[in-house]
KOLDRENTI-516235 format. One record per residue (C-alpha): chain; x, y, z; residue number from 1; residue in three letters. Coordinates in nm, 2 decimals. Layout:
KOLDRENTI-516235
 mol     xx     yy     zz seq type
   A      X      Y      Z NUM  ALA
...
END
This chain:
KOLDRENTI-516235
 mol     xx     yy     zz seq type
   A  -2.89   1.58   3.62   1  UNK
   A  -2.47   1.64   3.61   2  UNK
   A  -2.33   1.36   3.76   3  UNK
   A  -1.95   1.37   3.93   4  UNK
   A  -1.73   1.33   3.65   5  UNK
   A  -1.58   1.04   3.90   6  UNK
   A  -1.87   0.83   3.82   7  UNK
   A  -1.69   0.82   3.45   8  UNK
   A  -1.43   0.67   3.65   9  UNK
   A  -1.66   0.35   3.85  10  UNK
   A  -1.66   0.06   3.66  11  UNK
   A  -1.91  -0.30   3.75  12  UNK
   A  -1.94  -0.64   3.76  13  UNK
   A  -2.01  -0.78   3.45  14  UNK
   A  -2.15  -1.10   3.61  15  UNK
   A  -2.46  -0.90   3.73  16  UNK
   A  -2.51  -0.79   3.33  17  UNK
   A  -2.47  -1.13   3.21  18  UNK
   A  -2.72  -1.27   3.49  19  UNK
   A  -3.00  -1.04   3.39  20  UNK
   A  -2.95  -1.12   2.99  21  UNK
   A  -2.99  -1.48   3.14  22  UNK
   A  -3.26  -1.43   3.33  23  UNK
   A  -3.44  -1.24   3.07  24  UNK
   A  -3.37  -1.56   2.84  25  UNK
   A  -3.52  -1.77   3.11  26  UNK
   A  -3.84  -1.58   3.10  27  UNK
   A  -3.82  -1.64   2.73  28  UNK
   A  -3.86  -1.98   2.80  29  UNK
   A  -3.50  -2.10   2.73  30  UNK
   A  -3.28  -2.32   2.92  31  UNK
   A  -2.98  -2.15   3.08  32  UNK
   A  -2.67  -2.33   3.32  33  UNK
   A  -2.56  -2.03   3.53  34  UNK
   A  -2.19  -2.02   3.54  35  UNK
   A  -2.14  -1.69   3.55  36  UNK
   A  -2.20  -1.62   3.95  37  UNK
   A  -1.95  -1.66   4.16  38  UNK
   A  -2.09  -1.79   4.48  39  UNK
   A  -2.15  -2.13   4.61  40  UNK
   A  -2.45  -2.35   4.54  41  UNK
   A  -2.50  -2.46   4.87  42  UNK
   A  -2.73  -2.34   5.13  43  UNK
   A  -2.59  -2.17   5.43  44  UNK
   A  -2.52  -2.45   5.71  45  UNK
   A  -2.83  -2.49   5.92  46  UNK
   A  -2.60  -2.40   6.26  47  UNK
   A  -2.56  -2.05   6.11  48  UNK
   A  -2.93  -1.99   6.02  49  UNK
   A  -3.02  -2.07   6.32  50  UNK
   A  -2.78  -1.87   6.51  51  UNK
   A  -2.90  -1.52   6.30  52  UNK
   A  -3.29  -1.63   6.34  53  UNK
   A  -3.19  -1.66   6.73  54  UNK
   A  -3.05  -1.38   6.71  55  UNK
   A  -3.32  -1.21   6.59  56  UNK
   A  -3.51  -1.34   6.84  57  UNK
   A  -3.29  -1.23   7.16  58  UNK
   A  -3.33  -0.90   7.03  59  UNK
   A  -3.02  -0.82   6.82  60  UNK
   A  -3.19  -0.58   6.58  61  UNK
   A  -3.00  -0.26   6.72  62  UNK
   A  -2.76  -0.07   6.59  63  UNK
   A  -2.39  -0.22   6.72  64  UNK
   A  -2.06  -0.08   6.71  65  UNK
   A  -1.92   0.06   6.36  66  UNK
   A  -1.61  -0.17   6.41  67  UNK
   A  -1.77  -0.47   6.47  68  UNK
   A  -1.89  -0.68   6.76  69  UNK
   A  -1.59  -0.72   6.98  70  UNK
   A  -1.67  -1.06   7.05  71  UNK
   A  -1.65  -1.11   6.68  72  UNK
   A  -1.35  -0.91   6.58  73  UNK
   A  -1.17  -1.13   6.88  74  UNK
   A  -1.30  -1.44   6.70  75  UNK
   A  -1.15  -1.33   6.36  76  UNK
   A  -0.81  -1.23   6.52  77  UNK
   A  -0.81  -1.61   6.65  78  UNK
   A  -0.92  -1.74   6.34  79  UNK
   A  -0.63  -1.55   6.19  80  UNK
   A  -0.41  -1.61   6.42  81  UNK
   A  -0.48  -1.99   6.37  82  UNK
   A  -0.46  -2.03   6.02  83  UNK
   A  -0.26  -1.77   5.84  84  UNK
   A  -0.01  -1.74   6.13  85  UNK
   A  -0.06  -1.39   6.23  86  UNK
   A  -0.02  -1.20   6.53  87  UNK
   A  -0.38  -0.97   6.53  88  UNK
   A  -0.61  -0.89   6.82  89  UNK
   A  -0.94  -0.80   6.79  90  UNK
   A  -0.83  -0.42   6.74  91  UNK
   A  -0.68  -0.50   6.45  92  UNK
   A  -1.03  -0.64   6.29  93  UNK
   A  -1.28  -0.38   6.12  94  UNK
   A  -1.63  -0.58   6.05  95  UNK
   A  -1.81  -0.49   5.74  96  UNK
   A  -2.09  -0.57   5.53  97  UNK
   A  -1.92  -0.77   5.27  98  UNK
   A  -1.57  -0.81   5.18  99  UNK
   A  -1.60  -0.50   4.92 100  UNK
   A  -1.63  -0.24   5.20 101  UNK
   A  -1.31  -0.32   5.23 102  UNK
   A  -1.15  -0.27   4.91 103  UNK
   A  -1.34   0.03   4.88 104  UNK
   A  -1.27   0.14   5.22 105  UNK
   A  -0.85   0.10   5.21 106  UNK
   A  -0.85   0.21   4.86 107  UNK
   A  -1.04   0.56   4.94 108  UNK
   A  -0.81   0.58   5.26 109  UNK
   A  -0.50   0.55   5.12 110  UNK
   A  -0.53   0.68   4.74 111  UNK
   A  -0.53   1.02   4.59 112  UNK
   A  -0.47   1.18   4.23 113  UNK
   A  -0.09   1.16   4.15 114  UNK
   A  -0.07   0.81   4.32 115  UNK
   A  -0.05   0.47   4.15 116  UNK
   A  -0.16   0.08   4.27 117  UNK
   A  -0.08  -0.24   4.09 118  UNK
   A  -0.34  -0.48   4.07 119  UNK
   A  -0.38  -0.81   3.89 120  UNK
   A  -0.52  -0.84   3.53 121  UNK
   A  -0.70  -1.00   3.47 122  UNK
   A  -0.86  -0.98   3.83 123  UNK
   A  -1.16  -0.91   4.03 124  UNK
   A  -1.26  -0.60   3.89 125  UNK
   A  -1.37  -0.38   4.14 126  UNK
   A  -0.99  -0.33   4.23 127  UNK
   A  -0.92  -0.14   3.87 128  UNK
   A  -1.25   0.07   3.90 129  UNK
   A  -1.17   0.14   4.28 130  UNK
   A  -0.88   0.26   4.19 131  UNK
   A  -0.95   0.49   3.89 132  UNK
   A  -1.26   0.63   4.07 133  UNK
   A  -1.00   0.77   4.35 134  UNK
   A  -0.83   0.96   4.08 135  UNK
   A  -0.52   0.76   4.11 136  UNK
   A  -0.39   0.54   3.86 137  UNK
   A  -0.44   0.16   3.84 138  UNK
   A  -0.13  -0.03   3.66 139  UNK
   A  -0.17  -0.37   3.54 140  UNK
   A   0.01  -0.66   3.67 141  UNK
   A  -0.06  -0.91   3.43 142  UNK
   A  -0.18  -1.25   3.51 143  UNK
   A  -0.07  -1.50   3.24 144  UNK
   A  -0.15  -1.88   3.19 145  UNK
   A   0.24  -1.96   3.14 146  UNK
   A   0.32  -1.86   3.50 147  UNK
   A   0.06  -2.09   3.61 148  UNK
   A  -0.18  -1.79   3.66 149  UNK
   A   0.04  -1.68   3.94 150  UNK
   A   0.16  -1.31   3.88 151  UNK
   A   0.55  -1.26   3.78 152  UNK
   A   0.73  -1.10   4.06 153  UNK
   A   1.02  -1.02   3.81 154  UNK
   A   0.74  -0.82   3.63 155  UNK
   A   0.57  -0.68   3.93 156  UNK
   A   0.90  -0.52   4.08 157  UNK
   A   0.96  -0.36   3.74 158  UNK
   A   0.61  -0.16   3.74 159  UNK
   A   0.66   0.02   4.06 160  UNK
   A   0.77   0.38   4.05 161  UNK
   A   0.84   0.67   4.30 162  UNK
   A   0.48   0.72   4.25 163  UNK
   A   0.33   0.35   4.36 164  UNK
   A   0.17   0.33   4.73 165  UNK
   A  -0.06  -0.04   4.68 166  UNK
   A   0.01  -0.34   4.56 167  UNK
   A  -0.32  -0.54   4.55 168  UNK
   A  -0.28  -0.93   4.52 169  UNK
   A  -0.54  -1.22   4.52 170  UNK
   A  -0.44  -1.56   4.60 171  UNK
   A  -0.62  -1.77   4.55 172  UNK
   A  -0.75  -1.58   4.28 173  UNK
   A  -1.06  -1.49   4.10 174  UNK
   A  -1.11  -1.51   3.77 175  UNK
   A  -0.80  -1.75   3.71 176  UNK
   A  -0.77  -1.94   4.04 177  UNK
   A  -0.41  -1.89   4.00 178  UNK
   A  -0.25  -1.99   4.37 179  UNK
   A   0.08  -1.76   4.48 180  UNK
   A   0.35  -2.03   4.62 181  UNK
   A   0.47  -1.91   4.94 182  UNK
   A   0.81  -1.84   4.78 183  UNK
   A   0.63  -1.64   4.53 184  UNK
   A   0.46  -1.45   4.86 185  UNK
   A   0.84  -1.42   5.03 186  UNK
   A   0.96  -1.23   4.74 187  UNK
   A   0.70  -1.00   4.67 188  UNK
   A   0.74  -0.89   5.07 189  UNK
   A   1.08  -0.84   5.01 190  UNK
   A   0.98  -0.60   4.68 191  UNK
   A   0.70  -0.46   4.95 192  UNK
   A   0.93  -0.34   5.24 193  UNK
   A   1.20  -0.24   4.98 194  UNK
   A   0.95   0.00   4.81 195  UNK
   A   0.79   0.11   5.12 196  UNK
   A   0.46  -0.05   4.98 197  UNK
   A   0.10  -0.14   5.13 198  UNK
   A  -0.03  -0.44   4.99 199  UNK
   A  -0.43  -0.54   4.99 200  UNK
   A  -0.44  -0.90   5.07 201  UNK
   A  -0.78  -1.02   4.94 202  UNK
   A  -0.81  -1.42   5.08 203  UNK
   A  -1.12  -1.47   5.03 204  UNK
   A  -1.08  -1.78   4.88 205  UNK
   A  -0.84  -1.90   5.14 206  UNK
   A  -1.03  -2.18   5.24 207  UNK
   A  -1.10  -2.33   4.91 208  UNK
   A  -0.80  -2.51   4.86 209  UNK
   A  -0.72  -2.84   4.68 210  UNK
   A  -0.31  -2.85   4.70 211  UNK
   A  -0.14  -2.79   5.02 212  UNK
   A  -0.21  -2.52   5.25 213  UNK
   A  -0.29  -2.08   5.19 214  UNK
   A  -0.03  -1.86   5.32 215  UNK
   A  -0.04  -1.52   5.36 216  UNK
   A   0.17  -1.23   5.24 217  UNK
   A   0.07  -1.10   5.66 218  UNK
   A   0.30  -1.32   5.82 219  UNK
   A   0.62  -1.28   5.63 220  UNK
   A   0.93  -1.01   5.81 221  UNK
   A   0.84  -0.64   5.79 222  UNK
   A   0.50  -0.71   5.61 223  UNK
   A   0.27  -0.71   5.98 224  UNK
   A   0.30  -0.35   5.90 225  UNK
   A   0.18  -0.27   5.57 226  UNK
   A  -0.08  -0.54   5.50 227  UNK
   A  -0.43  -0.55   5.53 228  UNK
   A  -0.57  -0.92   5.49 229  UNK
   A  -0.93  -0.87   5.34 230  UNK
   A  -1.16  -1.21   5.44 231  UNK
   A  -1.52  -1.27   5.50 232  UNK
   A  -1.80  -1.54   5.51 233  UNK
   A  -1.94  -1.52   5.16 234  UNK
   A  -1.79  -1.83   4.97 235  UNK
   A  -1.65  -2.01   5.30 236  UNK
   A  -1.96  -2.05   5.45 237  UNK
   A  -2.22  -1.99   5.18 238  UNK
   A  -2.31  -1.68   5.30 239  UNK
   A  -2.32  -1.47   5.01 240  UNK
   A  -2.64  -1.28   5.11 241  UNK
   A  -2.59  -1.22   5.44 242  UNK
   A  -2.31  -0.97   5.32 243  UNK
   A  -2.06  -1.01   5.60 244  UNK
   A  -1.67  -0.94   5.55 245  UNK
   A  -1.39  -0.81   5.70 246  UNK
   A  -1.08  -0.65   5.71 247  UNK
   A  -0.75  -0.75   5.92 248  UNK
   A  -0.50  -0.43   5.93 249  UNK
   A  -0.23  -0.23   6.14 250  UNK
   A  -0.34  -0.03   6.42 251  UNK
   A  -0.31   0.32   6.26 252  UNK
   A  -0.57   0.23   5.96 253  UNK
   A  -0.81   0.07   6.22 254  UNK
   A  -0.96   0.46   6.32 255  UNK
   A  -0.96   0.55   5.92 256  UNK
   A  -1.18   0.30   5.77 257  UNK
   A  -1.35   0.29   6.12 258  UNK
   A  -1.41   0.66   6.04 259  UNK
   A  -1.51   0.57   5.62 260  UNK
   A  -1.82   0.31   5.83 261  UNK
   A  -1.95   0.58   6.04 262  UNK
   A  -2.01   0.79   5.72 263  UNK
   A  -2.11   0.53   5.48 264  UNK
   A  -2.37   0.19   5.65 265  UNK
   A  -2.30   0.28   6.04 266  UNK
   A  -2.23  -0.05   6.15 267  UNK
   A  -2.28  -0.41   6.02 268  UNK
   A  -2.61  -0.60   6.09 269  UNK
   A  -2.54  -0.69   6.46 270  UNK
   A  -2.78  -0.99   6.37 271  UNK
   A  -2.54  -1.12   6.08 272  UNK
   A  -2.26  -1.05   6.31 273  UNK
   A  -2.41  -1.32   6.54 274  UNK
   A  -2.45  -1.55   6.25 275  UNK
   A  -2.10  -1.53   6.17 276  UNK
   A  -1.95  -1.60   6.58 277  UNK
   A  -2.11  -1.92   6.50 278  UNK
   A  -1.97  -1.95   6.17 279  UNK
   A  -1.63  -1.93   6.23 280  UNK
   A  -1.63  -2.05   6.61 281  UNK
   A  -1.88  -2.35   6.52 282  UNK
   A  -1.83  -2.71   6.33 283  UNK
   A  -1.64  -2.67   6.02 284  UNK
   A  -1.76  -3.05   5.88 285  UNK
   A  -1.99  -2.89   5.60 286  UNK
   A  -1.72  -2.62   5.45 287  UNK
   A  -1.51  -2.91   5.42 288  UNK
   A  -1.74  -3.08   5.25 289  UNK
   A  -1.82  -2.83   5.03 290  UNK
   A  -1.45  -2.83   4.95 291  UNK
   A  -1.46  -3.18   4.86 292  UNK
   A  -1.76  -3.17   4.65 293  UNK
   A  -1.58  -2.85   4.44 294  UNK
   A  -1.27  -3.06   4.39 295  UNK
   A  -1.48  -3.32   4.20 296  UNK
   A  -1.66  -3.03   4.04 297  UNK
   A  -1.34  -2.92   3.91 298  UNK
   A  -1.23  -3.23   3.79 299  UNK
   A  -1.50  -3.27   3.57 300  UNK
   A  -1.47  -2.93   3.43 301  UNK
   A  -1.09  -2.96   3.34 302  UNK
   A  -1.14  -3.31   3.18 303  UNK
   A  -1.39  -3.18   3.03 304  UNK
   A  -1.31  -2.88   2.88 305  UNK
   A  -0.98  -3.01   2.76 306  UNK
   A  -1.13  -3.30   2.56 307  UNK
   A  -1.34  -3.04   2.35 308  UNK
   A  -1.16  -2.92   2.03 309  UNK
   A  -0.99  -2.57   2.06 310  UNK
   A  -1.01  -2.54   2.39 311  UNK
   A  -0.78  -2.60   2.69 312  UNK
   A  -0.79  -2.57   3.05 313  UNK
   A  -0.53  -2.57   3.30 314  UNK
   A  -0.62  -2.73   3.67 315  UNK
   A  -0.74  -2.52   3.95 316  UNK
   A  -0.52  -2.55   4.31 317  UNK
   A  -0.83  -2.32   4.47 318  UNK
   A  -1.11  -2.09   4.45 319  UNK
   A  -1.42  -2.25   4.23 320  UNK
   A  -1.35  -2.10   3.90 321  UNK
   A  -1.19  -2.27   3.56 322  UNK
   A  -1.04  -2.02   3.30 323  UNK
   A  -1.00  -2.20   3.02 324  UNK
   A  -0.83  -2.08   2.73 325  UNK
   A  -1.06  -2.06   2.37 326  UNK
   A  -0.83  -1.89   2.15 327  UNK
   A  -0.82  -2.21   1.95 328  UNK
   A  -1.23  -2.18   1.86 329  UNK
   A  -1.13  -1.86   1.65 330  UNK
   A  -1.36  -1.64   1.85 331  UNK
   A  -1.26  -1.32   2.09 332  UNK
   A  -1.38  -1.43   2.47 333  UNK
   A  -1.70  -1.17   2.38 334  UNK
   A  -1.76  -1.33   2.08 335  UNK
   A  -1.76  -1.68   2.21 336  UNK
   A  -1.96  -1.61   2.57 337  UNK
   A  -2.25  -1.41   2.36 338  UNK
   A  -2.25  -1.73   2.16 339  UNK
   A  -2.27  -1.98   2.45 340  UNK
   A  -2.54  -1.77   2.60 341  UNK
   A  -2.77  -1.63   2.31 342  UNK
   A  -2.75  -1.97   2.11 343  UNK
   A  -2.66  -2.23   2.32 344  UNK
   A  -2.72  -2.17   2.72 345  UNK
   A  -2.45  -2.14   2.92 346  UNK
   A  -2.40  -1.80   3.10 347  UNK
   A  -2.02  -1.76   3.11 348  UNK
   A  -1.83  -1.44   3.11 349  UNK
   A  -1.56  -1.35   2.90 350  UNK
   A  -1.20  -1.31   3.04 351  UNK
   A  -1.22  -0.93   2.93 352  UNK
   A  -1.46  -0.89   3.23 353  UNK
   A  -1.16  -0.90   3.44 354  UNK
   A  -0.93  -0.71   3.24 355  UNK
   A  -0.76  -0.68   2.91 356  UNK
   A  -0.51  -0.95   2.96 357  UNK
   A  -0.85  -1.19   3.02 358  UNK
   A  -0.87  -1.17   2.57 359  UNK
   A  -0.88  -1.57   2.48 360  UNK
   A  -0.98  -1.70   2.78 361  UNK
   A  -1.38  -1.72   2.98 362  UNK
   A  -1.42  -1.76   3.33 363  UNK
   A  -1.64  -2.05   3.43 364  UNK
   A  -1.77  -2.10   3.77 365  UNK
   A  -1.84  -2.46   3.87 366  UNK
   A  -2.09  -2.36   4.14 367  UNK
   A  -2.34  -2.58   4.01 368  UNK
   A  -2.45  -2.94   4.03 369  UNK
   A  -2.21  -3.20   3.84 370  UNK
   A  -2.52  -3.28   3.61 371  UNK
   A  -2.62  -2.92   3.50 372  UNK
   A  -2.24  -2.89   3.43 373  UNK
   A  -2.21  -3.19   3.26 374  UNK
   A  -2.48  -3.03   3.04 375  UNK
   A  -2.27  -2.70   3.00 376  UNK
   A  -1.95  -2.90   2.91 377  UNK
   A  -2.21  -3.02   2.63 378  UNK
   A  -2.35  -2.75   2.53 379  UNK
   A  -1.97  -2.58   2.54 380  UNK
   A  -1.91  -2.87   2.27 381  UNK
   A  -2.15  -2.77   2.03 382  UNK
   A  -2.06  -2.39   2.06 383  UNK
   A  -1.69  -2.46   1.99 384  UNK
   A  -1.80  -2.73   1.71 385  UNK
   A  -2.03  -2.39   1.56 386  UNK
   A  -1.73  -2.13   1.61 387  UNK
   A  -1.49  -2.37   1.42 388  UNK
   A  -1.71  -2.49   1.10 389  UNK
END
C-alpha cells in the first residue's frame, strides 16, 4: 500500500513510545515510576462524573451541534472573559474533542506550501509535525534555560520573513514550564500586529500556576484579531480521557474550523459537553487543590534533582513538568532516559522529544505521588552515579 508522501511529513508523541516500552517492562515483572505522561494523577472531581453519567441518563447520547453546545461555548466565553480579560461571546468558541483538534484544525486552515510558522523548541511536538505535514515550513524558536525557559523576543522578531503567517506560543509551557511575563507577551503583540501575524495561543496550562497570575497574548491592542486562545479540560480538571478542548478565535475562522469538524469527528460528545458546563461553571475547591498538591510536588523534584551530582534543575512557575538539565552526567538526553528506564525504572523522556534544542536536558512529569517520586529522585541518583563512574 502507497501511503501519501505527507505521512513522511506527521511526526508523534514520544510519550506514547516510551509508555508502551514501560509497560512492556512492567509485564516483565519490573518496577517502573511513570514520569513520562503528562496528565494529572488525580481522578476527575466526583461533580463532573456525575454530571456526564446524568447526562447519559437524560438522554444526551445524540449527535449535537459541530460547534459546540451553545450553552457551553457561552460558558467558555465567560470563563474567558473572566480570567484572561477577553472580550469573546459564545460565537467566538469552537468545542472540540481535545485541545489537538485545535492545533490541527488552525494549522490546516491557515497553512499552505510556501508558508512558514514559528514555534517553540523545544515544545509540544505536535506543533512542528502539524506544521511540516501542511507542506509549510516550521522554524524554530528556540527555548533556552538562560532566558528562564521563556522564548527571546529579540530572537523571535529576527526569524520572521515575508514568508511567516503563525507564530505559535505556549505559556505556560510544556516540556520546559517556562512562563512568558506579561511584558514578554506585550512585545511579542507588538512584533504580531507589525508583521501582520496570527498567533496560536495554547493555555492549557493556564491554570496551573504557582507565581502570580496567566495572561494572555488575546487581550493585548490589535491582538483580539489575530489570536486564537487554544484551552480545554484535560489537565485543569483531570479530564484527560474525556477528550474535551477548545478553541477561542475571531469571527471569520469560526465557519473554517467549524467546516474542518463537519468533515473530520461531526461534533463533540454532547455527553462530555455536559460534563464540562459543570466543570467550568461548578466548584473550583479541588483544581485548586490539585494546584497546591503540584506545588509541593515540584518542590520536592527541584530539591531533589539539584542535590544529585551532574544534574541541575531550574524551578517551575507553572504547568507540572521539571526539565532538568543532565549535561553534567556525560550522557545525551537519549542516552541517559534509555538508561533510567531499561536499568533503573524511571520512564522519562528525553528533551530531544520536543525538539533539537531539548539535547542535555529530560522532561520529568511530577504527576505522581510524592512517595513514587521520591523513589524516582532515587533511582535518578543511582543512574547519574552509573553514567559518571
Amino acid at each position: 500500500m502507497k501511503l501519501s508522501s505527507a505521512m513522511d511529513r506527521l511526526g508523534t508523541e514520544t510519550a506514547f513510545e516510551v509508555l508502551v516500552r514501560a509497560r512492556a517492562l512492567e509485564a516483565q515483572g519490573k518496577d517502573v515510576v511513570h514520569l513520562e505522561i503528562g496528565e494529572p494523577d488525580f481522578d476527575t472531581p466526583q461533580n463532573i462524573v456525575d454530571a456526564g453519567i446524568q447526562a447519559l441518563r437524560d438522554g444526551w447520547t445524540h449527535y449535537g451541534p459541530s460547534a459546540g453546545l451553545p450553552e457551553l461555548r457561552a460558558a467558555v466565553a465567560n470563563y474567558l472573559n473572566t480570567s484572561r480579560g477577553t472580550t469573546y461571546t459564545g460565537d467566538n468558541v469552537v468545542i472540540t474533542p481535545g485541545g489537538k483538534p485545535i492545533m490541527y484544525f488552525v494549522i490546516l486552515a491557515l497553512l499552505e506550501a510556501g508558508d512558514e510558522a514559528i514555534y517553540p523548541n523545544p515544545g509540544f511536538p505536535i506543533y512542528e509535525s502539524m506544521i511540516n505535514f501542511t507542506g509549510a515550513t516550521a522554524v524554530p524558536s528556540p527555548i533556552r534555560e538562560k532566558n528562564d525557559f521563556a522564548l527571546d523576543v529579540d530572537e523571535l522578531e529576527s526569524l520572521i520573513t515575508p514568508r511567516t503567517k503563525l507564530l505559535i506560543i505556549n505559556s505556560p509551557g510544556n516540556p520546559t514550564s517556562g512562563v512568558l511575563s506579561l511584558a514578554d507577551l506585550g512585545r511579542i503583540a507588538e512584533i504580531a500586529v507589525k508583521n501582520d501575524l496570527i498567533v496560536l495561543s495554547d493555555e492549557i496550562y493556564s491554570e496551573i500556576i504557582y507565581e502570580g497570575e496567566h495572561g494572555s497574548i488575546a487581550t493585548f491592542p490589535g491582538m483580539a484579531e489575530r489570536t486564537i486562545i487554544l484551552d480545554g479540560f484535560s489537565k485543569t480538571y483531570a479530564m484527560t480521557g474525556w477528550r474535551l478542548g477548545y478553541g477561542a478565535m475571531p469571527l471569520e475562522l469560526v465557519a473554517p474550523i467549524n467546516k474542518l469538524m463537519v468533515n473530520s469527528v461531526s461534533c463533540t460528545s454532547v455527553a462530555v459537553q455536559r460534563a464540562g458546563l459543570e466543570a467550568i461553571t461548578g466548584p473550583q475547591d479541588e483544581v485548586r487543590e490539585m494546584v497546591a498538591a503540584f506545588e509541593k510536588r515540584r518542590d520536592l523534584m527541584v530539591d531533589g534533582l539539584n542535590a544529585i551530582p551532574g544534574i541541575t534543575c531550574l524551578k517551575p512557575k507553572g504547568a507540572f513538568y521539571v526539565f532538568p538539565n543532565i549535561t553534567g552526567t556525560g550522557k545525551t538526553s537519549r542516552e541517559f532516559a534509555d538508561l533510567l528506564l531499561n536499568e533503573f525504572g524511571v520512564a522519562a523522556l528525553s528533551g530531544t522529544a520536543f525538539g533539537s534544542y531539548g539535547e542535555g536536558y529530560l522532561r520529568l512529569s511530577y504527576a505522581n505521588s510524592e512517595a513514587n517520586l521520591q523513589k524516582a529522585l532515587d533511582r535518578i541518583r543511582q543512574a547519574a552515579e552509573s553514567a559518571q563512574a
